[in-house]
Chimera marker file (.cmm) of the C-alpha trace (Angstrom):
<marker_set name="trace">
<marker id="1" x="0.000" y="0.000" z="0.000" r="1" g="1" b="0" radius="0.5"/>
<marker id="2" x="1.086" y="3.179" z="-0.852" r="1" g="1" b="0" radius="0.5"/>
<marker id="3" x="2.085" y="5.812" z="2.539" r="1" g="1" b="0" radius="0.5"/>
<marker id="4" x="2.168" y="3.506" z="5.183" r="1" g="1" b="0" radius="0.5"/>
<marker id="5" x="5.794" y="3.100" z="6.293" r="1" g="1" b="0" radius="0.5"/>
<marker id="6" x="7.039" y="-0.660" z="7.416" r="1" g="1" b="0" radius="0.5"/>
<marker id="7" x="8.477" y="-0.173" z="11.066" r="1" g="1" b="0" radius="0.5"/>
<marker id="8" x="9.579" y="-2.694" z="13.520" r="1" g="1" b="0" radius="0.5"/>
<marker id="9" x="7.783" y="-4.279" z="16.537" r="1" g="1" b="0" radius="0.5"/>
<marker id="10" x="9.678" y="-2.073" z="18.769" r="1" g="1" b="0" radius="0.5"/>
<marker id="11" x="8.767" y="0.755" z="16.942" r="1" g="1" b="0" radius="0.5"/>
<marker id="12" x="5.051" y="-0.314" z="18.705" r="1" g="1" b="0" radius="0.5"/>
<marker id="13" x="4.324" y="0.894" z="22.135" r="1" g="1" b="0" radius="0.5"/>
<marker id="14" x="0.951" y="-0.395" z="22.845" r="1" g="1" b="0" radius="0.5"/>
<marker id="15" x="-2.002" y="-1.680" z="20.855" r="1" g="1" b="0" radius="0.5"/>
<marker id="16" x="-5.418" y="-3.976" z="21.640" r="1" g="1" b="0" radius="0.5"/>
<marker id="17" x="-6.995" y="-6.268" z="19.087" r="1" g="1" b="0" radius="0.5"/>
<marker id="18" x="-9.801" y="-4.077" z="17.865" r="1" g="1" b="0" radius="0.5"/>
<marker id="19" x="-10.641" y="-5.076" z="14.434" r="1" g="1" b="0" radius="0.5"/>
<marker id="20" x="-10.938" y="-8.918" z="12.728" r="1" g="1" b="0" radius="0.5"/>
<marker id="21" x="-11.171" y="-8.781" z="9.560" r="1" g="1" b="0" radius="0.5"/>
<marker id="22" x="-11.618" y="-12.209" z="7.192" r="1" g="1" b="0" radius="0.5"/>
<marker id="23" x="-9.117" y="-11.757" z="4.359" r="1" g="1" b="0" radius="0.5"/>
<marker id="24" x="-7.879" y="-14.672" z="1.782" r="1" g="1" b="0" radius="0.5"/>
<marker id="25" x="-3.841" y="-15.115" z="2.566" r="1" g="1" b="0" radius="0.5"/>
<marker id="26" x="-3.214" y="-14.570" z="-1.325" r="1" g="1" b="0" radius="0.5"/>
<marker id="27" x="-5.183" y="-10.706" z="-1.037" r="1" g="1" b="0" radius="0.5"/>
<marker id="28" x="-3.906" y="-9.765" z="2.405" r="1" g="1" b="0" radius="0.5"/>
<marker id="29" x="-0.306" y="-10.374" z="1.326" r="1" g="1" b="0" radius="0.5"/>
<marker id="30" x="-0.926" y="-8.481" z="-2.323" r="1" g="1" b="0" radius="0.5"/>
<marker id="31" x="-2.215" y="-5.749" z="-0.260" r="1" g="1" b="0" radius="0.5"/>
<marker id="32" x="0.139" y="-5.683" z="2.424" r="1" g="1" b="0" radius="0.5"/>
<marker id="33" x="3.145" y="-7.135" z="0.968" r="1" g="1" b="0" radius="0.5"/>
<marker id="34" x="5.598" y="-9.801" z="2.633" r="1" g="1" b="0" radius="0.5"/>
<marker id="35" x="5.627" y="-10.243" z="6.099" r="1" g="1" b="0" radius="0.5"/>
<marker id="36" x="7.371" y="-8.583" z="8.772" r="1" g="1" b="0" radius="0.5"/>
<marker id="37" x="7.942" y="-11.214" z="11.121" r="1" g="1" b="0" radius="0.5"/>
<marker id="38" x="6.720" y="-15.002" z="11.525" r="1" g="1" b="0" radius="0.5"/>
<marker id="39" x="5.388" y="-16.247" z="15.034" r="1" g="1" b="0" radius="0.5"/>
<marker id="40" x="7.655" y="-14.768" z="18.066" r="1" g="1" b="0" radius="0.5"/>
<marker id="41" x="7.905" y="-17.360" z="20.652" r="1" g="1" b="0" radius="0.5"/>
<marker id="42" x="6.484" y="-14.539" z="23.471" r="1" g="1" b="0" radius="0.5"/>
<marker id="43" x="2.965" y="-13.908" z="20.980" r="1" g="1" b="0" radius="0.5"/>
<marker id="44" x="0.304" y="-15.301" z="22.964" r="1" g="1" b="0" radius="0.5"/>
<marker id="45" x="-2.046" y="-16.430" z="20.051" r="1" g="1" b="0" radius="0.5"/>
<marker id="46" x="-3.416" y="-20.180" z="19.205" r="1" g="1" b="0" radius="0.5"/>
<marker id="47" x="-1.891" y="-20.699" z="16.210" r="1" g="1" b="0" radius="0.5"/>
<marker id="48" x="0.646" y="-19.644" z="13.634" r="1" g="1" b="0" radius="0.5"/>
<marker id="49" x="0.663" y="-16.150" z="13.329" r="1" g="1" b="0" radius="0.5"/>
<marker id="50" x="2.533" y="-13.944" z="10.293" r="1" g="1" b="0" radius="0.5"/>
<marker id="51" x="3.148" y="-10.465" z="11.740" r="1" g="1" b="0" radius="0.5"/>
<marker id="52" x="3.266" y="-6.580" z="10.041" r="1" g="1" b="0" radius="0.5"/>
<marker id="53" x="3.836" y="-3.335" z="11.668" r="1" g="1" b="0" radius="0.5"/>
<marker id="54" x="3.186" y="-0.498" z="9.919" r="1" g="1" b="0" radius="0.5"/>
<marker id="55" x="2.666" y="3.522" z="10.555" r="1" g="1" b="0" radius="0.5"/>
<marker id="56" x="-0.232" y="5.728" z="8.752" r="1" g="1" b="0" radius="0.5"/>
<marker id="57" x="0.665" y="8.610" z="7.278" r="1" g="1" b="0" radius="0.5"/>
<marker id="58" x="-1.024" y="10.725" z="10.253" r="1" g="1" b="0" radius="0.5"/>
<marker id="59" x="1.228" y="9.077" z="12.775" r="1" g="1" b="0" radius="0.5"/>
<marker id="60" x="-1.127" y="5.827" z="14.296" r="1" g="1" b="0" radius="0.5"/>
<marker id="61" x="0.736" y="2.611" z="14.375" r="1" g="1" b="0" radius="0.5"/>
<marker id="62" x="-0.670" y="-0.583" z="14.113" r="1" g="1" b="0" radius="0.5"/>
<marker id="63" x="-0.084" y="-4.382" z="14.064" r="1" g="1" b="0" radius="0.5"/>
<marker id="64" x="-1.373" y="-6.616" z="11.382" r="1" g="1" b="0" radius="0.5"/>
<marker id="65" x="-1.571" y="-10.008" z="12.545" r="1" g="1" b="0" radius="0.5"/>
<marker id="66" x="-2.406" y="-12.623" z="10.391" r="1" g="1" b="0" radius="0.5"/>
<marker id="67" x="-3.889" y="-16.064" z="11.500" r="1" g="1" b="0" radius="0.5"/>
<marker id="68" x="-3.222" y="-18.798" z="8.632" r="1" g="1" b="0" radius="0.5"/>
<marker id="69" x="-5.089" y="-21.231" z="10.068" r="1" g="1" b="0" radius="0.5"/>
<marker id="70" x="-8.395" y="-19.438" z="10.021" r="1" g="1" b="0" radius="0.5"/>
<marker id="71" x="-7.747" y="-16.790" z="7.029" r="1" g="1" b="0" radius="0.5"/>
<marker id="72" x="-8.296" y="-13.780" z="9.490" r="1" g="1" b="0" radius="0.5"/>
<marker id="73" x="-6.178" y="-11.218" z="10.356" r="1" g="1" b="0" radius="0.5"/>
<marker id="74" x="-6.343" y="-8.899" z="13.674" r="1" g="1" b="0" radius="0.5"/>
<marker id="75" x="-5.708" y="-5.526" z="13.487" r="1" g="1" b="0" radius="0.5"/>
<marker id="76" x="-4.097" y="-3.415" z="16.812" r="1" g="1" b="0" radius="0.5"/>
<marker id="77" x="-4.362" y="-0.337" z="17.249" r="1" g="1" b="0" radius="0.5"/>
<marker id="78" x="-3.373" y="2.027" z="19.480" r="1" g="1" b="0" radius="0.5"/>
<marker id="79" x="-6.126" y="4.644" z="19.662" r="1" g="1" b="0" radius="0.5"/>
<marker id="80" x="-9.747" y="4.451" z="18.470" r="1" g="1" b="0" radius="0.5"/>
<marker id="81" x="-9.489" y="5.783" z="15.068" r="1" g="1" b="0" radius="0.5"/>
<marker id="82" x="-11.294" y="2.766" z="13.596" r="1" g="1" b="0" radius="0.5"/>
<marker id="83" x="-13.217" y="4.110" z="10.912" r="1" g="1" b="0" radius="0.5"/>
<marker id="84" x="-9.770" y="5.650" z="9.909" r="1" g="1" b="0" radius="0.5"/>
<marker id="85" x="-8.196" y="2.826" z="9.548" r="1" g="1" b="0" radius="0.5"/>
<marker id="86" x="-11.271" y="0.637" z="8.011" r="1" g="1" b="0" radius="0.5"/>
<marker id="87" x="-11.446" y="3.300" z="5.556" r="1" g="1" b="0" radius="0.5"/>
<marker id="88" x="-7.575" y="4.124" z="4.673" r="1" g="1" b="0" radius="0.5"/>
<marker id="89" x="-6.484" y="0.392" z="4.022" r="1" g="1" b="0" radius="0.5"/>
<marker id="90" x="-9.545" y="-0.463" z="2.299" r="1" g="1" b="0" radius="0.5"/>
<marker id="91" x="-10.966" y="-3.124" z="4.312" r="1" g="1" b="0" radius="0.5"/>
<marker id="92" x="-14.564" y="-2.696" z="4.362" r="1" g="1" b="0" radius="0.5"/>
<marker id="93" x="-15.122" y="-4.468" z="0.963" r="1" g="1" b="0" radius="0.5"/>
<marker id="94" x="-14.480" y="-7.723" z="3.886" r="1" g="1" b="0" radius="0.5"/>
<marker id="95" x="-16.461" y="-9.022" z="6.389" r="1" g="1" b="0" radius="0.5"/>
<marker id="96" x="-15.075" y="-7.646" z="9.798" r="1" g="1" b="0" radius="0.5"/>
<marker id="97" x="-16.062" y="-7.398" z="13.549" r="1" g="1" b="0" radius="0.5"/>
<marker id="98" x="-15.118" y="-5.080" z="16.032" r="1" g="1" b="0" radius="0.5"/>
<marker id="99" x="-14.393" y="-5.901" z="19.763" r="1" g="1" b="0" radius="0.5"/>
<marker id="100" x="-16.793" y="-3.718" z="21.311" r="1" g="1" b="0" radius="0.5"/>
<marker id="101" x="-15.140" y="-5.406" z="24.697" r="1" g="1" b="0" radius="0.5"/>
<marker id="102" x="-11.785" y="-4.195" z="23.878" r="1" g="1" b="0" radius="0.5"/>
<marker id="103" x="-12.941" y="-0.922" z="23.222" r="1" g="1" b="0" radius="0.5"/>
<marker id="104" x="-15.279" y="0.027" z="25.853" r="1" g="1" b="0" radius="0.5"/>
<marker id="105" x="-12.002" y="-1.107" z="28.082" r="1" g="1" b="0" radius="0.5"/>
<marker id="106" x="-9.426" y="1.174" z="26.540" r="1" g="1" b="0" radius="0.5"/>
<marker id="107" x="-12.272" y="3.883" z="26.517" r="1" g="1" b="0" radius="0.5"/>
<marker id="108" x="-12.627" y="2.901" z="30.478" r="1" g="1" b="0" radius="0.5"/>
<marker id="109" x="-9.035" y="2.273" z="31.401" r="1" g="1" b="0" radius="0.5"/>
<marker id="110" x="-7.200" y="4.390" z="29.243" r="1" g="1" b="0" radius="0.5"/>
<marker id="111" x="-8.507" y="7.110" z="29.321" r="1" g="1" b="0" radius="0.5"/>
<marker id="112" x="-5.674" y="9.174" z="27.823" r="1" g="1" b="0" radius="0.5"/>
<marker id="113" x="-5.733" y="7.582" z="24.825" r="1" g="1" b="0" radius="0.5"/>
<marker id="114" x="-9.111" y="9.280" z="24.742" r="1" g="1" b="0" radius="0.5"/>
<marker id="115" x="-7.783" y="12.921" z="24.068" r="1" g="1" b="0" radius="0.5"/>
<marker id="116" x="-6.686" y="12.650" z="20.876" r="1" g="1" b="0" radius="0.5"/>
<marker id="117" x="-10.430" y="11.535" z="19.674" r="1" g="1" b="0" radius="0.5"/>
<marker id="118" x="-11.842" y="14.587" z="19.252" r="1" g="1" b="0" radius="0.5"/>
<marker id="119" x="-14.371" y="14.820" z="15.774" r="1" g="1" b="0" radius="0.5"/>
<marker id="120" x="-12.864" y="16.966" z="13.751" r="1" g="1" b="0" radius="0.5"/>
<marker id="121" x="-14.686" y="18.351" z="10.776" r="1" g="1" b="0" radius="0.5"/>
<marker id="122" x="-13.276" y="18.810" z="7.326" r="1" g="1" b="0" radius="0.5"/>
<marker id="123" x="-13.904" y="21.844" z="4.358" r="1" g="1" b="0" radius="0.5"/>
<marker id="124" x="-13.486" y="22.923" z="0.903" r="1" g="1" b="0" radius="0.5"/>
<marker id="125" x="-14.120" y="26.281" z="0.399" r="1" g="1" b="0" radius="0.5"/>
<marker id="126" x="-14.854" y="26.256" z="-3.163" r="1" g="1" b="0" radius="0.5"/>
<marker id="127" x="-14.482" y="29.583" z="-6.076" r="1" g="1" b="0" radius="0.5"/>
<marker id="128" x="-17.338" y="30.546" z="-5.468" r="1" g="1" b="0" radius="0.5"/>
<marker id="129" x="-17.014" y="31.262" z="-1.888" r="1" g="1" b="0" radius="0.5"/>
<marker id="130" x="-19.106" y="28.252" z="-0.320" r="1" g="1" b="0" radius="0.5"/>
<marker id="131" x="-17.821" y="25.902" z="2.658" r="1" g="1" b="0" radius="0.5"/>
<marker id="132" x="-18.768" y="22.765" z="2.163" r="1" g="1" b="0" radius="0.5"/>
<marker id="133" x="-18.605" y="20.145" z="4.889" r="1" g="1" b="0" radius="0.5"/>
<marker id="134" x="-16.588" y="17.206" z="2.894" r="1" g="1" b="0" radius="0.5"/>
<marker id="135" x="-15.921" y="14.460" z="6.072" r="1" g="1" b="0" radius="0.5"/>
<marker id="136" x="-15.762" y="14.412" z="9.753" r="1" g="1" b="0" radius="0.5"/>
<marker id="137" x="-12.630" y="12.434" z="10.952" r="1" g="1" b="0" radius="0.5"/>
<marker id="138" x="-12.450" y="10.853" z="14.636" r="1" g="1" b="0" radius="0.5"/>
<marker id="139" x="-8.954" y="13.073" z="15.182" r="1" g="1" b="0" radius="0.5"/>
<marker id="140" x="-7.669" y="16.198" z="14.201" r="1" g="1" b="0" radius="0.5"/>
<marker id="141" x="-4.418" y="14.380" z="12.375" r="1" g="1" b="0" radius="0.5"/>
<marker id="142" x="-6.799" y="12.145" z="10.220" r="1" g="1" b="0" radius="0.5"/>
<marker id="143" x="-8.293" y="15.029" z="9.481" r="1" g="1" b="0" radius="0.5"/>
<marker id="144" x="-5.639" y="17.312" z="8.876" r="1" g="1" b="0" radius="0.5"/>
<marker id="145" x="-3.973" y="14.535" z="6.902" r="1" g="1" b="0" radius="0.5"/>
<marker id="146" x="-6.750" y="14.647" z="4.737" r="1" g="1" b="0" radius="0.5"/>
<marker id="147" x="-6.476" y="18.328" z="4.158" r="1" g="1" b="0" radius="0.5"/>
<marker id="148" x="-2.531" y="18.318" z="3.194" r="1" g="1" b="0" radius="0.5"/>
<marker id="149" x="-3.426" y="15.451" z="0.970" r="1" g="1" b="0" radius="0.5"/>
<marker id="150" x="-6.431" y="17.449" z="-1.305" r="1" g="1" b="0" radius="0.5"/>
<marker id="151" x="-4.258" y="20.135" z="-0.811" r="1" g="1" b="0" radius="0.5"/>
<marker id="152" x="-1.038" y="18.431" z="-2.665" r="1" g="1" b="0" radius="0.5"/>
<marker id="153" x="-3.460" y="17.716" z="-5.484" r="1" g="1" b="0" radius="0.5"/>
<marker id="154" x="-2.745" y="21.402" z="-7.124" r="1" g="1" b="0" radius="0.5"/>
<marker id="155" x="-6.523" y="22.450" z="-6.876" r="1" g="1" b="0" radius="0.5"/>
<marker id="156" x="-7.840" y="25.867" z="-6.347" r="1" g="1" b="0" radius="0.5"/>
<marker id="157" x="-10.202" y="25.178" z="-3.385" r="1" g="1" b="0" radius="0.5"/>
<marker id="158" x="-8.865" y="26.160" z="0.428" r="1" g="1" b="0" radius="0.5"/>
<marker id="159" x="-9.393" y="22.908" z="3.001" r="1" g="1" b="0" radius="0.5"/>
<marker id="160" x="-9.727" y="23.876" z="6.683" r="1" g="1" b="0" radius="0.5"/>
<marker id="161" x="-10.222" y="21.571" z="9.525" r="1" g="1" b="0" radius="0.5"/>
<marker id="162" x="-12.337" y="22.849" z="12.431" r="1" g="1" b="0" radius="0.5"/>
<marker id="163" x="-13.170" y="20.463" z="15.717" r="1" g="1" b="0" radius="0.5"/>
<marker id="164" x="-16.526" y="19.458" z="15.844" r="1" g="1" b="0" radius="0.5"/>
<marker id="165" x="-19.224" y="20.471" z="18.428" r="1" g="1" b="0" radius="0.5"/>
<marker id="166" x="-19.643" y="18.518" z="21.310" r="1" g="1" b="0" radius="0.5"/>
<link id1="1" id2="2" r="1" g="1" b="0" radius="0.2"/>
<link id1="2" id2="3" r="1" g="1" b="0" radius="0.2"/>
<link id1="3" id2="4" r="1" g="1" b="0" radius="0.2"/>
<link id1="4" id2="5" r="1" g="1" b="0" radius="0.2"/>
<link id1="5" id2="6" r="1" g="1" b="0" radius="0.2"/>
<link id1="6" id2="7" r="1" g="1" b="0" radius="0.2"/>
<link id1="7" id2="8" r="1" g="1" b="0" radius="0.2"/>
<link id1="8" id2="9" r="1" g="1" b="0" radius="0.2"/>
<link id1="9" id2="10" r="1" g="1" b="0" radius="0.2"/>
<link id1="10" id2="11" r="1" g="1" b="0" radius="0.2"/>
<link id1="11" id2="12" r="1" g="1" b="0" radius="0.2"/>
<link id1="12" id2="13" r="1" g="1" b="0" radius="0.2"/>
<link id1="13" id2="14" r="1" g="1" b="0" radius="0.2"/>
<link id1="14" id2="15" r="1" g="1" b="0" radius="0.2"/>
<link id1="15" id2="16" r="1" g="1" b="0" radius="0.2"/>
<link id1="16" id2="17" r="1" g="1" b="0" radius="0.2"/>
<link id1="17" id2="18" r="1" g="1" b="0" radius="0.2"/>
<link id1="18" id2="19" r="1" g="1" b="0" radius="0.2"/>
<link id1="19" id2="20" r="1" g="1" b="0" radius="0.2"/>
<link id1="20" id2="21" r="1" g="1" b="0" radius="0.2"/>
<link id1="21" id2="22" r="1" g="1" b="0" radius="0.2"/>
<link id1="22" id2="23" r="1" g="1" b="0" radius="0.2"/>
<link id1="23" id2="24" r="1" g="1" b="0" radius="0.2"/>
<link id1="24" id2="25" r="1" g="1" b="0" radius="0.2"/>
<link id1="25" id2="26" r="1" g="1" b="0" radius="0.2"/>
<link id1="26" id2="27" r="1" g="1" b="0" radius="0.2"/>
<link id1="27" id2="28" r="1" g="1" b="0" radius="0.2"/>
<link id1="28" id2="29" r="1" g="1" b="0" radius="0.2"/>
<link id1="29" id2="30" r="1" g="1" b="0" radius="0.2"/>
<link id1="30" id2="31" r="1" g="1" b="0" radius="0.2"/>
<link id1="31" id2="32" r="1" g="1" b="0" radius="0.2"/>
<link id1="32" id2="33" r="1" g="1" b="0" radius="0.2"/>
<link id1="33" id2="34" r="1" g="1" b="0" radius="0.2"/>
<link id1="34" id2="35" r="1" g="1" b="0" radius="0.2"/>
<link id1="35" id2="36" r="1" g="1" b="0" radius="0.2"/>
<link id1="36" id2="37" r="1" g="1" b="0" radius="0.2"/>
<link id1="37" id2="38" r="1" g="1" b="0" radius="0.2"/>
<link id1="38" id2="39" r="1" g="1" b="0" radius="0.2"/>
<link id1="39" id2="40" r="1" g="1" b="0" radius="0.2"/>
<link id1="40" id2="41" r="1" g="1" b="0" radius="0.2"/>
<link id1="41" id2="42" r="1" g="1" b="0" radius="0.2"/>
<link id1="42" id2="43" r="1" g="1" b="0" radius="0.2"/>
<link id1="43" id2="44" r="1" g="1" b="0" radius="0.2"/>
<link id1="44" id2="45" r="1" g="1" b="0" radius="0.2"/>
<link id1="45" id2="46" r="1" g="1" b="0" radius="0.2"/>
<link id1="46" id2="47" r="1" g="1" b="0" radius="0.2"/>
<link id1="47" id2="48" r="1" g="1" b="0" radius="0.2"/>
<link id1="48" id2="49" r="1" g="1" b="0" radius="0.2"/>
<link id1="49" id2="50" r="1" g="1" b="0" radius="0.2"/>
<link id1="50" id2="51" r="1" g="1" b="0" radius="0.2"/>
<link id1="51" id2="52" r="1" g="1" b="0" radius="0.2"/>
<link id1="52" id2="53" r="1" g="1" b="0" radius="0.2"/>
<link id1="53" id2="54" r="1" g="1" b="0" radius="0.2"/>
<link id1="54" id2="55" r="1" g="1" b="0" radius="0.2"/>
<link id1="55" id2="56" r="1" g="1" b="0" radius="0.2"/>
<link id1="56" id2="57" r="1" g="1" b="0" radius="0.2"/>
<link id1="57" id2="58" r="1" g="1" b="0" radius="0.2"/>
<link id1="58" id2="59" r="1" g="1" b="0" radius="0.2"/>
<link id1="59" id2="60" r="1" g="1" b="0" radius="0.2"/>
<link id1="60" id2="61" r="1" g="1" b="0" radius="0.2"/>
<link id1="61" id2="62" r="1" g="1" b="0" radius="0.2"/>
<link id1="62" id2="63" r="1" g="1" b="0" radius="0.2"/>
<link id1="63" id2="64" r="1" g="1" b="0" radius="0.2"/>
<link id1="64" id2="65" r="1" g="1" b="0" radius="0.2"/>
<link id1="65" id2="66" r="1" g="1" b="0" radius="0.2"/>
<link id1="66" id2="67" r="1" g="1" b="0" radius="0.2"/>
<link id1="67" id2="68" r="1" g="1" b="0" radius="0.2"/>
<link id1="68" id2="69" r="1" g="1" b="0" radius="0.2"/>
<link id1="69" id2="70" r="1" g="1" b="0" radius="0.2"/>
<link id1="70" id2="71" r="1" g="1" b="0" radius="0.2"/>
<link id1="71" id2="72" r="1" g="1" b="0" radius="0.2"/>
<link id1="72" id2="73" r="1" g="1" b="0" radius="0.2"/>
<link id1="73" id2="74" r="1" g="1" b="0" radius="0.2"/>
<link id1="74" id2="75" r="1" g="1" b="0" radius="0.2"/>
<link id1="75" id2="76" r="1" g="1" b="0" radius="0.2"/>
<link id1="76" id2="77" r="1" g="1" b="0" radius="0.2"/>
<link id1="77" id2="78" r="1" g="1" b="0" radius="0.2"/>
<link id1="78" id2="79" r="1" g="1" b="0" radius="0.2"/>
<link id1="79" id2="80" r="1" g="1" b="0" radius="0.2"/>
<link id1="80" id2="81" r="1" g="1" b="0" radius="0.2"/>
<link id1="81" id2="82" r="1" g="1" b="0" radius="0.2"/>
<link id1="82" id2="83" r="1" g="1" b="0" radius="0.2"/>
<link id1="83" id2="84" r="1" g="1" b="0" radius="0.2"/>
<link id1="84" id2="85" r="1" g="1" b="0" radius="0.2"/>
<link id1="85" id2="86" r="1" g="1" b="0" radius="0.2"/>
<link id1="86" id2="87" r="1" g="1" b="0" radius="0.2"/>
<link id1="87" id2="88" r="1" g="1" b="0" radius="0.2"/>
<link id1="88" id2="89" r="1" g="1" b="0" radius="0.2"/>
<link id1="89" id2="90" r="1" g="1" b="0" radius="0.2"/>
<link id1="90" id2="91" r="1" g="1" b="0" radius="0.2"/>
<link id1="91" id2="92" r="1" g="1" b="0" radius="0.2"/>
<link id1="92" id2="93" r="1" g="1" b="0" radius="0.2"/>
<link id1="93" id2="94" r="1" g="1" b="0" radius="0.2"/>
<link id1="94" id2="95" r="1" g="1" b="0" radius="0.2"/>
<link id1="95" id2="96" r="1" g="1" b="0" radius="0.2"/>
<link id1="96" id2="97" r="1" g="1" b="0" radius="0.2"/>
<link id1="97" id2="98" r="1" g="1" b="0" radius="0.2"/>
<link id1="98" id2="99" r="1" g="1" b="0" radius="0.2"/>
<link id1="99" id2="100" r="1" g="1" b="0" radius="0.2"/>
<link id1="100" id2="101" r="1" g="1" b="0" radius="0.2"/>
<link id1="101" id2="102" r="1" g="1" b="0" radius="0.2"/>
<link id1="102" id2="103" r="1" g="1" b="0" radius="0.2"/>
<link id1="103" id2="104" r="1" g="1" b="0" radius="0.2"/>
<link id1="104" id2="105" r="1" g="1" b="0" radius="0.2"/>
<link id1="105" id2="106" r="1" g="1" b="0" radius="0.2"/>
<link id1="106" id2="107" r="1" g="1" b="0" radius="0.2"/>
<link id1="107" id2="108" r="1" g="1" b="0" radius="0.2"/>
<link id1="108" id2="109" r="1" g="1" b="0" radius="0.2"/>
<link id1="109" id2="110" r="1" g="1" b="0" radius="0.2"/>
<link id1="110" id2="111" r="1" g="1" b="0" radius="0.2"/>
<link id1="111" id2="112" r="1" g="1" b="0" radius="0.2"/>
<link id1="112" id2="113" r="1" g="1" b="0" radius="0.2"/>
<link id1="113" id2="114" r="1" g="1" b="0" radius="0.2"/>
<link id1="114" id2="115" r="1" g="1" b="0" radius="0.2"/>
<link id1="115" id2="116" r="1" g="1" b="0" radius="0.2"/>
<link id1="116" id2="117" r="1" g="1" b="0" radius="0.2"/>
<link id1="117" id2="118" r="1" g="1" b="0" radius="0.2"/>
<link id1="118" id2="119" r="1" g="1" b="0" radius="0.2"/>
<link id1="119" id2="120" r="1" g="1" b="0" radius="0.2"/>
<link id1="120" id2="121" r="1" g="1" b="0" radius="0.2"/>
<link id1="121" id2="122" r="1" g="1" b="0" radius="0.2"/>
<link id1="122" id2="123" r="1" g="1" b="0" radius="0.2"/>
<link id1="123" id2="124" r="1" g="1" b="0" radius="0.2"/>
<link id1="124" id2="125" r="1" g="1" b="0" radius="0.2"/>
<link id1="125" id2="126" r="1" g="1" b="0" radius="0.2"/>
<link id1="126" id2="127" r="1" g="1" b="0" radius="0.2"/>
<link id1="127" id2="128" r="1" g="1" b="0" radius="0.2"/>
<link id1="128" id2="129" r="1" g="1" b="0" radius="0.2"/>
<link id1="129" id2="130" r="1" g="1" b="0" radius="0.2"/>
<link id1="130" id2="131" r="1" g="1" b="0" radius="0.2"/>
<link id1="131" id2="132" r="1" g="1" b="0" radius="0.2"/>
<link id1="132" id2="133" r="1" g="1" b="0" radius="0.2"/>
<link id1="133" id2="134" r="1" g="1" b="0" radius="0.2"/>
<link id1="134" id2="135" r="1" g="1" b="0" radius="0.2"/>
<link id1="135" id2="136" r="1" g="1" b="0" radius="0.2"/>
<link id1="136" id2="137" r="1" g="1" b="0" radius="0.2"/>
<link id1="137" id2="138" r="1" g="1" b="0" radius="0.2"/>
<link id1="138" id2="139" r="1" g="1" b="0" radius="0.2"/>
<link id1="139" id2="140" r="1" g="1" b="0" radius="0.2"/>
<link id1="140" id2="141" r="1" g="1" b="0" radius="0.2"/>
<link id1="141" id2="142" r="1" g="1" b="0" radius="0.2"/>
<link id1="142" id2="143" r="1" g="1" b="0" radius="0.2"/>
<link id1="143" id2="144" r="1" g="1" b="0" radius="0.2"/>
<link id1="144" id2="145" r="1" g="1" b="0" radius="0.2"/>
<link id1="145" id2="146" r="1" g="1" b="0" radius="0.2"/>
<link id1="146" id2="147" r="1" g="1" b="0" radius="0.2"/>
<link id1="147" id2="148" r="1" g="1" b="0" radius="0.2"/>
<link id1="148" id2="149" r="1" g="1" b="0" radius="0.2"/>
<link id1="149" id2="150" r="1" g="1" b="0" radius="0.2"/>
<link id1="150" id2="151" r="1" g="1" b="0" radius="0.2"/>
<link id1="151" id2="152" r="1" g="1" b="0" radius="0.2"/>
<link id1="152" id2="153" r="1" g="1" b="0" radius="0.2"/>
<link id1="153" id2="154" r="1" g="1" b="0" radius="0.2"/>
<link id1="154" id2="155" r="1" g="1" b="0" radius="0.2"/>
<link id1="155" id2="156" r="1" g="1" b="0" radius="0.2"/>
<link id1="156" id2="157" r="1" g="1" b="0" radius="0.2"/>
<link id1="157" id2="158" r="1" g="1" b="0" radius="0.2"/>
<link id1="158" id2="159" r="1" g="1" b="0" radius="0.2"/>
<link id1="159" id2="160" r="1" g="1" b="0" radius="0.2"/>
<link id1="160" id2="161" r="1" g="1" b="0" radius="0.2"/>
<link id1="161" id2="162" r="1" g="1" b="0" radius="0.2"/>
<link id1="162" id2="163" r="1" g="1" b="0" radius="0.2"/>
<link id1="163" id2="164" r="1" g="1" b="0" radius="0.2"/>
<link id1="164" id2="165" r="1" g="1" b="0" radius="0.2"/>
<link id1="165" id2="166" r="1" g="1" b="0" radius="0.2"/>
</marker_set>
């Protein structure tokens, strides 16, 4: 995939299974490329395991585990910005389930994690002087990612990002 940058486990900090997706091996690896590491003996999982670590382009790393046995892959993360991440690698042309358990515990527990979830609206203000709500993103850098990317694109149109009313 294009802009997300291979790092290394240690690179990771933190992260909670949040998303399952079902993927076929052969279209996980053409999207994702070779692995980054097989099985670690300290992985806790029940079977063979293919591993990838990889950072978004607005700074959120995540681990891409891959279960062979049962054609699924888990997806860590290590803040909430789920629809973010469904959306930027593509992955809601699969089936996939999110564990609601895992969240509501970060959301409990971890508060801090929480502070960097803030809706945060994006606009195009056009030629013709209108503002035009185009997406509302569950962090100001997905949003403001967003933004610098139209923006690179050469077009005419201003983008602002504004946080969202509570």
């Amino acid at each position: 995939m294009q802009n997300i940058h291979p790092i290394t486990r240690a690179d990771i900090s933190r992260g909670t299974i949040i998303i399952t997706v079902g993927m076929p091996y052969a279209s996980f690896v053409d999207k994702f490329g070779e692995k980054h590491s097989d099985h670690p003996s300290d992985w806790d999982s029940p079977g063979p395991v293919e591993l990838w670590f990889f950072e978004l382009p607005w700074g959120h790393k995540i681990t891409l585990e891959y279960q062979i046995s049962i054609d699924q892959c888990n997806i860590y993360l290590d803040l909430l910005e789920i629809d973010a991440v469904l959306d930027y690698l593509q992955l809601r042309a699969y089936e996939f389930y999110l564990w609601t358990d895992s969240i509501d515990y970060i959301k409990k527990f971890h508060p801090e994690t929480q502070t960097a979830l803030q809706a945060h609206h994006l606009y195009r203000l056009d030629d013709n002087g209108n503002c035009i709500l185009m997406q509302t993103y569950e962090s100001f850098r997905v949003a403001d990612y967003y933004r610098r990317l139209y923006e690179e694109r050469g077009h005419k149109q201003l983008y602002s990002v504004e946080r969202a009313a509570e």
